[in-house]
N, CA and C atoms as a LAMMPS dump frame, in Angstrom:
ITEM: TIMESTEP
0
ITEM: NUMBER OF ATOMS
573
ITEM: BOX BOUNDS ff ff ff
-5.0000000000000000e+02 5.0000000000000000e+02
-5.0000000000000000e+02 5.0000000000000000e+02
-5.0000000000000000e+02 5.0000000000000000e+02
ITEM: ATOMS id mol type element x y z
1 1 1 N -268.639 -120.771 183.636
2 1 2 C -267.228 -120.611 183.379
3 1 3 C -266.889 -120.844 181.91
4 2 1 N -267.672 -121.049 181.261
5 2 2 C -267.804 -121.948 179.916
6 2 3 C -267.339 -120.387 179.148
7 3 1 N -267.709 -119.362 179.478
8 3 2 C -267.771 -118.06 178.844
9 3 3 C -266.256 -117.924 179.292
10 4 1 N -265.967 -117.885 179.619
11 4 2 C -264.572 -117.57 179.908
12 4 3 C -263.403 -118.482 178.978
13 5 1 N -263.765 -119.905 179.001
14 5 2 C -262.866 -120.905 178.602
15 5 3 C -263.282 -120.433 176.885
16 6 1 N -264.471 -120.18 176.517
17 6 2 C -264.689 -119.482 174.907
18 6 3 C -263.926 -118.345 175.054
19 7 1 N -263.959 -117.26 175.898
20 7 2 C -263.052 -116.295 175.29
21 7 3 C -261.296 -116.685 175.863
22 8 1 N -260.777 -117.402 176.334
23 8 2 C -259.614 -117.856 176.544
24 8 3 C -259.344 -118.767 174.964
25 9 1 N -260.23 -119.311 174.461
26 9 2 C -260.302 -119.962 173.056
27 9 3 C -259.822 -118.948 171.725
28 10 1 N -260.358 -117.659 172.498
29 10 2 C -260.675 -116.753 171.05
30 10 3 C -259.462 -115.958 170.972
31 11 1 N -258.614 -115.699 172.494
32 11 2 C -257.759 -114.895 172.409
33 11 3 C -256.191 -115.32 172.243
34 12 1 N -256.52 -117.384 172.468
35 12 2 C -255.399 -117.882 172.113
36 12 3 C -255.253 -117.874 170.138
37 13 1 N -256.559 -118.206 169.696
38 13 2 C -256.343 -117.87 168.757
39 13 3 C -255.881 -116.882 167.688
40 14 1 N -255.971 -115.705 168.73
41 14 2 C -255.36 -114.04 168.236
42 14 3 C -253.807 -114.59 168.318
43 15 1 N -253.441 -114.981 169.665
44 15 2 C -252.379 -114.856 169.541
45 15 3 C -251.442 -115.945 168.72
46 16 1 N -251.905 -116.57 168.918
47 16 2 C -251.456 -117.603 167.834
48 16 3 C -251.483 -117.493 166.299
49 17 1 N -251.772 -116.411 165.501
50 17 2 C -252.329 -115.847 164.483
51 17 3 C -251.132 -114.865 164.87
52 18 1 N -251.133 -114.063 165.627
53 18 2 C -249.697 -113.509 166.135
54 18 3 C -248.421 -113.715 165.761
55 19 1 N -248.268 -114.809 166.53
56 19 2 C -247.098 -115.645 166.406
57 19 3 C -246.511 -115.775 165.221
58 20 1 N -247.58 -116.405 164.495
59 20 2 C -247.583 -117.142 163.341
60 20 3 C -247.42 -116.123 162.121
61 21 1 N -247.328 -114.536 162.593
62 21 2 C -246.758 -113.371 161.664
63 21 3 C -245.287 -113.308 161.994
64 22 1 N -245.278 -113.534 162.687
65 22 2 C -243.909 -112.84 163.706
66 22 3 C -242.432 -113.761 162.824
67 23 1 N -241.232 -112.823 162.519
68 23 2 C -240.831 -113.248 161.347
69 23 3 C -239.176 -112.864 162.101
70 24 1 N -238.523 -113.817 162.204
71 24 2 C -237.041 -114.077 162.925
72 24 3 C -236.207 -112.698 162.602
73 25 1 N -236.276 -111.733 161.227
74 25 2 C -235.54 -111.228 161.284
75 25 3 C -236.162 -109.559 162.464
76 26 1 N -237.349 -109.679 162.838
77 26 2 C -237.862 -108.87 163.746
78 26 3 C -237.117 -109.435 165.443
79 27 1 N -236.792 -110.292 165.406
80 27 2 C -236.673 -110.474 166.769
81 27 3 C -235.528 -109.701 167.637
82 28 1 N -234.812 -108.888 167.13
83 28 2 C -234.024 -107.615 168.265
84 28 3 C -235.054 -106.528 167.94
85 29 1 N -235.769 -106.173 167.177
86 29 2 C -236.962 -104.95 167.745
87 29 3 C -237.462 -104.58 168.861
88 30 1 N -237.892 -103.56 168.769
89 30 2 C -238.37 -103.291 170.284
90 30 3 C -239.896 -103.34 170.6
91 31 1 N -240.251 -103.749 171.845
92 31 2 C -240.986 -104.027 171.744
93 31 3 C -241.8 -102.539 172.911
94 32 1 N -243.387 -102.418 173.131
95 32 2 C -244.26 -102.034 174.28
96 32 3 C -243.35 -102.336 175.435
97 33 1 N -243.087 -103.419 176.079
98 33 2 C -242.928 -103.868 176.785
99 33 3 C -241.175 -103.369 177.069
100 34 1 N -240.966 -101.988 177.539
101 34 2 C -239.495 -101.655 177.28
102 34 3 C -238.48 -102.634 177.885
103 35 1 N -237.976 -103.406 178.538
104 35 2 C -237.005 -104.143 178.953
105 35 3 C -237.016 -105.234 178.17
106 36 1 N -237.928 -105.901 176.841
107 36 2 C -238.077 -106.96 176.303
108 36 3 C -237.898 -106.64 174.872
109 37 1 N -236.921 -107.595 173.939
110 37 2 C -237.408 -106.998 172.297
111 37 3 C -238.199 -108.271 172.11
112 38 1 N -238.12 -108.366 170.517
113 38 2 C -239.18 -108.694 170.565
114 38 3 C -239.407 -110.611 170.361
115 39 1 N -238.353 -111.213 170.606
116 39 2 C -237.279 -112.668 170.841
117 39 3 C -237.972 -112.928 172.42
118 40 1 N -237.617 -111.264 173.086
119 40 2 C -238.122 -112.399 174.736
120 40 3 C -239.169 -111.98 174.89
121 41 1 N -239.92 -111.284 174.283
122 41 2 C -241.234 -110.729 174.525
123 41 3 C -242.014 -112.392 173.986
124 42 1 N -241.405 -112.992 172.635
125 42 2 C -242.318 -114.149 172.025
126 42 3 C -242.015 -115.246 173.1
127 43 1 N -240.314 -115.524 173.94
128 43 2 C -240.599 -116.157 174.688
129 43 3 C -241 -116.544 175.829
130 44 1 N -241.443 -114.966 176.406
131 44 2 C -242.506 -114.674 177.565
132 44 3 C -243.925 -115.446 177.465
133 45 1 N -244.481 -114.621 175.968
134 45 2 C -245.812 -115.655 175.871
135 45 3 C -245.876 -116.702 175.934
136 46 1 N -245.115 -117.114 174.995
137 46 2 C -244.666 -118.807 175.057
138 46 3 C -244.877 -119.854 175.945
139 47 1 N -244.267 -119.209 176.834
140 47 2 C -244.072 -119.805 177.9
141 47 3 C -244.91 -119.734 178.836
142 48 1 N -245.707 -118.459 179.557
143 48 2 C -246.336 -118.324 180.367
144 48 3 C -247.607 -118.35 179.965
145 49 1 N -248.169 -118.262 178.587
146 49 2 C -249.383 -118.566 178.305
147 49 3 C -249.634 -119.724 177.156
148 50 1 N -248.767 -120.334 177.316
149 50 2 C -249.339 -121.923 176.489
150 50 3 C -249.103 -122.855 177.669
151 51 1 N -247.009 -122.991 178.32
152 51 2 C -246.856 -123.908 179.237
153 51 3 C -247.597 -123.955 180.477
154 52 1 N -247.682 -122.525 180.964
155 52 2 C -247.902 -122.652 182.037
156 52 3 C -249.286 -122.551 182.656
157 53 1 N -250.343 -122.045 181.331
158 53 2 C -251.769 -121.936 181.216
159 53 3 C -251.933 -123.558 181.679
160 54 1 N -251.116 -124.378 180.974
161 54 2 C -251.94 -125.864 180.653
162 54 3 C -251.855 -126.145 182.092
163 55 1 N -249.94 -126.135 183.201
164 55 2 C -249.976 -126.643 184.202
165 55 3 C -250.769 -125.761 185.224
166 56 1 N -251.098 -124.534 185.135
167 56 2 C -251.876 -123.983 186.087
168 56 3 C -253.573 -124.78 186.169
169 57 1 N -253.693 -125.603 185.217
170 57 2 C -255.302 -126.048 185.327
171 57 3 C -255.007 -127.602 186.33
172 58 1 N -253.809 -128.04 187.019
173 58 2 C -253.436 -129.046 187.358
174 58 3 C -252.471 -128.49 188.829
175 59 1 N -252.86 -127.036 188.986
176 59 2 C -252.174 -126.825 190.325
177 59 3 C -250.654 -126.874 189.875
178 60 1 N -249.94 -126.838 189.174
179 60 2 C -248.646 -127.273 188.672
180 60 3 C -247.949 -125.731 188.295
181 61 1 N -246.468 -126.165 188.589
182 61 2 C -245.358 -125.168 187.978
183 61 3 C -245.081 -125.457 186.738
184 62 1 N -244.428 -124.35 186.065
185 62 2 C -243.441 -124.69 185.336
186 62 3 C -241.742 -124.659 185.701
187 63 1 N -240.964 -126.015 185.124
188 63 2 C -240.01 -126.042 185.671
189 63 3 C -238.536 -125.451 184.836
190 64 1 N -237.598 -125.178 185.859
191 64 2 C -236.417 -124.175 184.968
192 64 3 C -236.262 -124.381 184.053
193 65 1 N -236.223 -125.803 183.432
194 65 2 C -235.789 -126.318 181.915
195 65 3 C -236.589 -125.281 181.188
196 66 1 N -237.645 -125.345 181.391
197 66 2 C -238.476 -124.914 180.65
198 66 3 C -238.8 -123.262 180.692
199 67 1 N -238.37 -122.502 181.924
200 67 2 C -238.491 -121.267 182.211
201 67 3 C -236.957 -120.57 180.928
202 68 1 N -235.773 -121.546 181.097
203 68 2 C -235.252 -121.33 180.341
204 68 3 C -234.536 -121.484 178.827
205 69 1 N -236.216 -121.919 178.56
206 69 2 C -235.9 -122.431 177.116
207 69 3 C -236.03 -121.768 176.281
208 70 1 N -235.698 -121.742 174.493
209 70 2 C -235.484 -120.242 173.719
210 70 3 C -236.272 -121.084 172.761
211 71 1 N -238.023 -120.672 173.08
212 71 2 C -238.933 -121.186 171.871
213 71 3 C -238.696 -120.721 170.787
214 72 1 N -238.465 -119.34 170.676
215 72 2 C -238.425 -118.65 169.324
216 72 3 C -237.123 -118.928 168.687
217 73 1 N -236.334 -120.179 169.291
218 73 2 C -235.028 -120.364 168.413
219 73 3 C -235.036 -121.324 167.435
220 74 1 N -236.785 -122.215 167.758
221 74 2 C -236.806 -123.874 167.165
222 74 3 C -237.286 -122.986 165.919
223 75 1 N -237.249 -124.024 165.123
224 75 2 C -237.925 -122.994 163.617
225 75 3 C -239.509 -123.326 163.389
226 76 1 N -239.798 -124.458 164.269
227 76 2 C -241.267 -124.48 164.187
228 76 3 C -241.893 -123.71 165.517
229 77 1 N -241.141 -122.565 165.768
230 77 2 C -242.031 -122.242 167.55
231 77 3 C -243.348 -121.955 167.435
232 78 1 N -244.05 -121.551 166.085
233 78 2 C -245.243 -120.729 165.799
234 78 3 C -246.256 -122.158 166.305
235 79 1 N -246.172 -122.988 165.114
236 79 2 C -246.691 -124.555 164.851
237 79 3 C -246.777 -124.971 166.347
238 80 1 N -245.927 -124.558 167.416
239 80 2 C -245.049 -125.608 168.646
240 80 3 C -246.254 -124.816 169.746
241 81 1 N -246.069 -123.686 169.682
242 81 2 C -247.453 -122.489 170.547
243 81 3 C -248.407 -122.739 170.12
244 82 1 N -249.143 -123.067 169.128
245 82 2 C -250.15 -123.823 168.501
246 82 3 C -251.121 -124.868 168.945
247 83 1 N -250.039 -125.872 169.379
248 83 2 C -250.11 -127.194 169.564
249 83 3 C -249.99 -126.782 171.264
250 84 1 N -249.235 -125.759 171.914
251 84 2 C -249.153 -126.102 173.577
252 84 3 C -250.47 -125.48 174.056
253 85 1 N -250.89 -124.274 172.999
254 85 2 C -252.122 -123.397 173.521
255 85 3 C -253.582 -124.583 173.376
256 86 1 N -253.277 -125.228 172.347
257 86 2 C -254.444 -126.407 172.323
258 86 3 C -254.392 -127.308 173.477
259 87 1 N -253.411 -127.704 174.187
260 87 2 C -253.016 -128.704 175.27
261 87 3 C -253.681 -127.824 176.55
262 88 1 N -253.545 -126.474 176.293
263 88 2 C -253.834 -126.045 177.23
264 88 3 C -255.28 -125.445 177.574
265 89 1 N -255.685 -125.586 176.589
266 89 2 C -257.23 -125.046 176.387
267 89 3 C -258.115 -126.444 176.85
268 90 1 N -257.482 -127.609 176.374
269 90 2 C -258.1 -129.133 176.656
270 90 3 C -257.908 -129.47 178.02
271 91 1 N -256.976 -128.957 179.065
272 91 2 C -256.298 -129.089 180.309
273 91 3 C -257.447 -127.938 180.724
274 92 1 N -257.858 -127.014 180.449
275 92 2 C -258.872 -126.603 181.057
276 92 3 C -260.024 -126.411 180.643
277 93 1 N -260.512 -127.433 179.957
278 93 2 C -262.227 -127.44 179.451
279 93 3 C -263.164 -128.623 180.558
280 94 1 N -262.372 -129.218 181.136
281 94 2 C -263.248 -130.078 182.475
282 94 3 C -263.853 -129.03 183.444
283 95 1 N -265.543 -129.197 183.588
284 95 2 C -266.179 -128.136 184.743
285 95 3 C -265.048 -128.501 186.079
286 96 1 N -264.994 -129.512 186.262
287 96 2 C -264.091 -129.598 187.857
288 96 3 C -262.706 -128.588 188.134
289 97 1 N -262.066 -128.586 187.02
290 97 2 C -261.04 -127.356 187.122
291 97 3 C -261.339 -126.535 187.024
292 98 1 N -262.517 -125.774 186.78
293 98 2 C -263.45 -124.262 187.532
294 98 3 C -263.791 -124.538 188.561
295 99 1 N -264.193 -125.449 188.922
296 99 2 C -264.402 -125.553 190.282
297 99 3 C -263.323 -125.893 191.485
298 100 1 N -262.018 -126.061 191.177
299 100 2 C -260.977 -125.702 192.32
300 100 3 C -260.944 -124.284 192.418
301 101 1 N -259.75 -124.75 193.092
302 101 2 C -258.572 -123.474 193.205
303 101 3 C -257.532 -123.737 192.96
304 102 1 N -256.527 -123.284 192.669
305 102 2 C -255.392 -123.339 191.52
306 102 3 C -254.298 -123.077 192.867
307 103 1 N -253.516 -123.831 192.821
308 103 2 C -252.437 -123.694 193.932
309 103 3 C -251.077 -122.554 193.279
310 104 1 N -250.92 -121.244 193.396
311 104 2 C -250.002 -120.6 192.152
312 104 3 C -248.761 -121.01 193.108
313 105 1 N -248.047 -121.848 193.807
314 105 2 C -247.132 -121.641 194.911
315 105 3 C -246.691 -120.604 195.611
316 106 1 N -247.623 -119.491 195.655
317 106 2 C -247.852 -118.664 196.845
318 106 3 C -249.114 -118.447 197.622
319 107 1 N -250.284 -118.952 196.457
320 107 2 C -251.595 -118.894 197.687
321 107 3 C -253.01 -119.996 196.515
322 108 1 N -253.581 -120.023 197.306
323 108 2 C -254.864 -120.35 196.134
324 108 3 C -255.472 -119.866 196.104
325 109 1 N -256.049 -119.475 194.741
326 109 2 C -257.186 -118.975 194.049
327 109 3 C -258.007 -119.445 193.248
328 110 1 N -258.925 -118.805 193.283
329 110 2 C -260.278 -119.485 192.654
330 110 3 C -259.862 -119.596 190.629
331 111 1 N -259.935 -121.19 190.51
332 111 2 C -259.368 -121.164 188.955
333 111 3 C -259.937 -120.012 188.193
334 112 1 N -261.555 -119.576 188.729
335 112 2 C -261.843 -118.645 187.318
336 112 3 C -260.973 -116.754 187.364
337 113 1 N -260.302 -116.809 188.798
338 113 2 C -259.715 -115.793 188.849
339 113 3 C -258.36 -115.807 188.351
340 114 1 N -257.84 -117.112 188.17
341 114 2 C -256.512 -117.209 187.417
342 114 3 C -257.05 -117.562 186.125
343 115 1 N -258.273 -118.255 185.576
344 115 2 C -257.984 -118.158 184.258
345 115 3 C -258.608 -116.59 183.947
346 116 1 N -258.985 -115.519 184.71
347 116 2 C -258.676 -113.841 183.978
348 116 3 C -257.516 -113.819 183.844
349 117 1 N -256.782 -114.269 184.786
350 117 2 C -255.304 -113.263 184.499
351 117 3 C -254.192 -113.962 183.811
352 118 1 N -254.836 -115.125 183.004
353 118 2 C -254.207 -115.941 181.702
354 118 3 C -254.35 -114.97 180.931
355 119 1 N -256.215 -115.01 180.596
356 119 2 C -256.408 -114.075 179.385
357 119 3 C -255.8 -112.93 179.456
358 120 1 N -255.955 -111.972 180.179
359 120 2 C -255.112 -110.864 180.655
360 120 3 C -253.619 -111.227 180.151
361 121 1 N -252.874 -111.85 180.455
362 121 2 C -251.474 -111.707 179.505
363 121 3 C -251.698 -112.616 178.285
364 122 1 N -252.482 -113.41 177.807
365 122 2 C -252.334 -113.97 176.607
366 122 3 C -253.102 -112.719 175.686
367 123 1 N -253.868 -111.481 176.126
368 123 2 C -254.351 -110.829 175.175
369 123 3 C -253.448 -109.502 175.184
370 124 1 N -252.519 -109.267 176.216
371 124 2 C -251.885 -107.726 176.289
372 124 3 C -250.672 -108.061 175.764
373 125 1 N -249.502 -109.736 175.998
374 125 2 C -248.889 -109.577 175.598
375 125 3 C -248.469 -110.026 174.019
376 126 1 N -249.801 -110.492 173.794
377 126 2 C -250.166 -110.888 172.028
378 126 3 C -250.938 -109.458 171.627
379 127 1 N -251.005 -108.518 172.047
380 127 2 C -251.035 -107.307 171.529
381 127 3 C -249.507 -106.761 171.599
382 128 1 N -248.61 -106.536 172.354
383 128 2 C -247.47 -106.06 172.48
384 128 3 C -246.952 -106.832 171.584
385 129 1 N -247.088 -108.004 170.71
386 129 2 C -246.025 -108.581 169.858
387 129 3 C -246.903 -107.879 168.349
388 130 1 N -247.985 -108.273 168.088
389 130 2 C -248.719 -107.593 167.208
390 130 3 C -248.312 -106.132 166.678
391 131 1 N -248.147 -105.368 168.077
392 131 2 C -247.767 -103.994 167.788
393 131 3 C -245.788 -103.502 167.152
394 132 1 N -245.309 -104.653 167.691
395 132 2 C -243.665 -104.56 168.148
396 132 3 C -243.461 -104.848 166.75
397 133 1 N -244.324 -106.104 165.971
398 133 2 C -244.046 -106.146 164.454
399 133 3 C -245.076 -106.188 163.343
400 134 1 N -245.944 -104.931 163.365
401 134 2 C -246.548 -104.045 162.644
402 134 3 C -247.495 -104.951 161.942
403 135 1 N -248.498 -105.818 163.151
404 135 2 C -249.557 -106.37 163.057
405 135 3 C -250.52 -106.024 163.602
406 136 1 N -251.921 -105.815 162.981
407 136 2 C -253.459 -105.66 163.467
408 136 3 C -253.848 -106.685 164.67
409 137 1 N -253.88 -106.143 165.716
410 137 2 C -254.635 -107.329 166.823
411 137 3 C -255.958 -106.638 167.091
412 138 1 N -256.711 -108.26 166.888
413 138 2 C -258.582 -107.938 167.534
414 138 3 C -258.75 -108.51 168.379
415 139 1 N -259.442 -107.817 168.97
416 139 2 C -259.898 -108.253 170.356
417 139 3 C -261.425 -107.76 170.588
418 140 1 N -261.962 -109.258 170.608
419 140 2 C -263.533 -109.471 170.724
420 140 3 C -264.268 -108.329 172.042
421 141 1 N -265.222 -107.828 171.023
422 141 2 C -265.357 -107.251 172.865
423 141 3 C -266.064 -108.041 174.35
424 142 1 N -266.608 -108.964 174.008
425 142 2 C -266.258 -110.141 175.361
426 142 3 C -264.756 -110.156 176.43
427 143 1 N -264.035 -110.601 175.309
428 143 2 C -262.495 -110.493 175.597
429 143 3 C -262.521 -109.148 176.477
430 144 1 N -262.79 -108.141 175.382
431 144 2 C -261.985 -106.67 175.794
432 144 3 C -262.684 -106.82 177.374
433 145 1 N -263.505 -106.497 177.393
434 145 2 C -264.452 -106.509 178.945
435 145 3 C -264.127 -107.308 179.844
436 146 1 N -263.131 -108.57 179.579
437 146 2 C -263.11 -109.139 180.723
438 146 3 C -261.579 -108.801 181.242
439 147 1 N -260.855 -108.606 180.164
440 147 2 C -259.346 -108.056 180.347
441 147 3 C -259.787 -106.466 181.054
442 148 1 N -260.375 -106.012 180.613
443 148 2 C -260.752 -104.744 181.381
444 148 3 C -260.978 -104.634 182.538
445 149 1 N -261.58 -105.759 183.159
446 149 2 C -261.84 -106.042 184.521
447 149 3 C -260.484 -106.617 185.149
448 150 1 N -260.201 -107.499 184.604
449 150 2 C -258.857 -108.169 184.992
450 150 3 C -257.704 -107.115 185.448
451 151 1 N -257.196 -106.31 184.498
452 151 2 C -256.677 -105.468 184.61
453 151 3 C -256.559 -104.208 185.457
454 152 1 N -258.019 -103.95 185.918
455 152 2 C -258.185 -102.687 186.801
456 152 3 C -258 -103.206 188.353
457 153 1 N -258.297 -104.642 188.402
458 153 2 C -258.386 -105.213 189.564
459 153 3 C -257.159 -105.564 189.887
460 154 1 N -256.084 -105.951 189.372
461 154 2 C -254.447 -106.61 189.573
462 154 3 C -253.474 -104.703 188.98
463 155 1 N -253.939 -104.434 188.349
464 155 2 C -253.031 -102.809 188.046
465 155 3 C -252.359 -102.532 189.255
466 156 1 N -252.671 -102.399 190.326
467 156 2 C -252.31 -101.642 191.107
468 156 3 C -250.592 -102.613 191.749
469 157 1 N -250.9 -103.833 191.783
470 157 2 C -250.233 -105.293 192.351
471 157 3 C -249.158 -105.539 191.185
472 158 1 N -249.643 -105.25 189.898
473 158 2 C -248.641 -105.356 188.863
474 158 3 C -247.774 -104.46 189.1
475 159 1 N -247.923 -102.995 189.093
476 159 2 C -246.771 -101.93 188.86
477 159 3 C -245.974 -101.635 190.787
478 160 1 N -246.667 -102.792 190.95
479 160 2 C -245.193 -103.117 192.019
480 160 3 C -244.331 -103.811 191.76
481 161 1 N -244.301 -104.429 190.767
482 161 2 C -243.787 -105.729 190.584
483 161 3 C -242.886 -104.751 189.334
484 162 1 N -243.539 -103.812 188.48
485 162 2 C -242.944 -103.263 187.24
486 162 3 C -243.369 -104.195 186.271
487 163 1 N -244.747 -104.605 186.469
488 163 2 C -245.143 -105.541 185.628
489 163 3 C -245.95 -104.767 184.518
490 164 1 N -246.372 -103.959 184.856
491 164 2 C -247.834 -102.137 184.291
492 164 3 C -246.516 -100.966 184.652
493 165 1 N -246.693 -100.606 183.722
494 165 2 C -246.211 -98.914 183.558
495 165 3 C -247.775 -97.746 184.33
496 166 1 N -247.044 -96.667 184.509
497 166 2 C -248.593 -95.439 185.058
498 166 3 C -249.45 -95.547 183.626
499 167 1 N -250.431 -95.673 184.447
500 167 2 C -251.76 -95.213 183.474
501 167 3 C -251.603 -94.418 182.478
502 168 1 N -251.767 -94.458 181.069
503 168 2 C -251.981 -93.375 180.182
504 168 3 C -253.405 -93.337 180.01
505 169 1 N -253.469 -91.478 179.681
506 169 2 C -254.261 -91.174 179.895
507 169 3 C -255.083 -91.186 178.364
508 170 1 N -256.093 -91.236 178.493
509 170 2 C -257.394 -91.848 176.98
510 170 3 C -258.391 -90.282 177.07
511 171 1 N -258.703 -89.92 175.814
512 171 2 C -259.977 -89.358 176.127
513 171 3 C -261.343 -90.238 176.335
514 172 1 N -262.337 -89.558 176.073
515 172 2 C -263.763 -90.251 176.541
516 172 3 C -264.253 -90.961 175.311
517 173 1 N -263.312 -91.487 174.463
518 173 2 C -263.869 -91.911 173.094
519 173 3 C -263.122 -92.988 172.995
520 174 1 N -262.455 -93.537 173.892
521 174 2 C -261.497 -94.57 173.856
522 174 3 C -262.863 -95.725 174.173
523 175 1 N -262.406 -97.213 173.596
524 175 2 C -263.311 -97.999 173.28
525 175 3 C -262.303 -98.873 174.857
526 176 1 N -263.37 -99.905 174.888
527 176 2 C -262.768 -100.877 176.546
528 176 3 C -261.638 -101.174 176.096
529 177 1 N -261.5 -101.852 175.301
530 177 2 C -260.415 -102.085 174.924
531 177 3 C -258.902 -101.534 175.444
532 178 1 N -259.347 -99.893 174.482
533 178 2 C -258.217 -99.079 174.653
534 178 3 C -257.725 -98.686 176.406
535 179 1 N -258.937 -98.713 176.933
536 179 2 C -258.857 -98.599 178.412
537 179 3 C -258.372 -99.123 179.14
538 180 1 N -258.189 -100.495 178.644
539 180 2 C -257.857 -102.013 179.15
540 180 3 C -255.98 -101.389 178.659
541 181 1 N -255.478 -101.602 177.81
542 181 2 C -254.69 -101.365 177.57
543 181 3 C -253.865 -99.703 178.356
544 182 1 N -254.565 -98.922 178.212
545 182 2 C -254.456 -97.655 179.434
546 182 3 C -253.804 -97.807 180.34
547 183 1 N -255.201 -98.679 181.087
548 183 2 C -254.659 -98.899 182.702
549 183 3 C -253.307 -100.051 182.668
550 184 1 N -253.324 -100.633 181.613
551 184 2 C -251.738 -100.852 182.263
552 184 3 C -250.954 -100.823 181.867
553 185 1 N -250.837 -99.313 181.187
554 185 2 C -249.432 -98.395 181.305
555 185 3 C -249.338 -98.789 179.859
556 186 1 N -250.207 -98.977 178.671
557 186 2 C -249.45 -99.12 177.316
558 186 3 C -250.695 -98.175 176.666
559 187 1 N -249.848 -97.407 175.795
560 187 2 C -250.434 -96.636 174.872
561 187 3 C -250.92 -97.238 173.959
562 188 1 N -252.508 -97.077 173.145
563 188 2 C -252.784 -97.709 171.976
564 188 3 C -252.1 -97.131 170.895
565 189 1 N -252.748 -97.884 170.077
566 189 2 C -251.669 -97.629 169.015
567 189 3 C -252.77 -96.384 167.796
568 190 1 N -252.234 -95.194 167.488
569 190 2 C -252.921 -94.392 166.967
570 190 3 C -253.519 -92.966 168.372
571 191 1 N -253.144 -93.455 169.011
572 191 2 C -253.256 -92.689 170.349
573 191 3 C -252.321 -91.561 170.884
């Protein structure tokens, strides 16, 4: 599981490198993500992949205070995601929290199947902020491959929810990556 918690390491660090571009007077832009600019798009991540990464390694919610709090309003939010993505990377580096199951308050699952579908939004929607304000995002191909998997396996469960847009379509030269991004419904960029 150790491979996983390294690339959950590598992709908080993208996004956090993200963040840490991302510049107040961008925040009514628009973002990938059409119903979000780019203010709730930062406090989507925020929230669901620093707070709630850390309490998901503890079976735990996050609570309304906090569902409705406006990170991107403090002036240190970059510094503040920083510091929660580290809390949360340390909240899941014990082997025993790979070895539960993660209570999401609708069913349990095996932690290493919820920590894919961390990485999975800490790498698509730290690409959607990257893209929304005219930043380069990398993505290791470890990463790419496992979001690739992540993604093809929940796609179908997301765009019930309107969580994935339809598939765009890639030619045969598209890298995992771009595929990864494909299947759920976002165009790369140069595509």
């Amino acid at each position: 599981m150790n491979k996983i918690h390294d690339q959950l390491t590598a992709a908080a660090d993208e996004a956090a490198r993200v963040v840490a571009g991302t510049r107040p007077e961008q925040f009514g832009d628009k973002t990938p993500c059409g119903q979000w600019d780019v203010k709730e798009l930062l406090n989507h991540l925020v929230l669901w992949t620093s707070y709630s990464f850390e309490r998901r390694a503890r079976s735990e919610q996050v609570g309304q205070d906090l569902q409705e709090r406006d990170f991107a309003s403090e002036p240190d939010y970059a510094v503040r995601y920083r510091e929660q993505l580290d809390r949360a990377l340390a909240a899941w580096a014990p082997d025993e929290v790979w070895a539960s199951e993660v209570d999401t308050g609708h069913a349990k699952m095996p932690a290493s199947q919820i920590a894919e579908m961390i990485l999975m939004e800490l790498v698509l929607h730290a690409w959607d902020l990257a893209t929304a304000t005219g930043q380069e995002y990398r993505c290791p191909e470890d990463v790419a491959a496992t979001v690739a998997k992540a993604v093809s396996e929940t796609a179908e469960m997301y765009r019930q929810y309107d969580g994935f847009a339809a598939e765009v379509e890639l030619g045969e030269d598209a890298s995992v990556f771009e595929r990864a991004l494909a299947v759920s419904g976002r165009t790369p960029v140069g595509r």
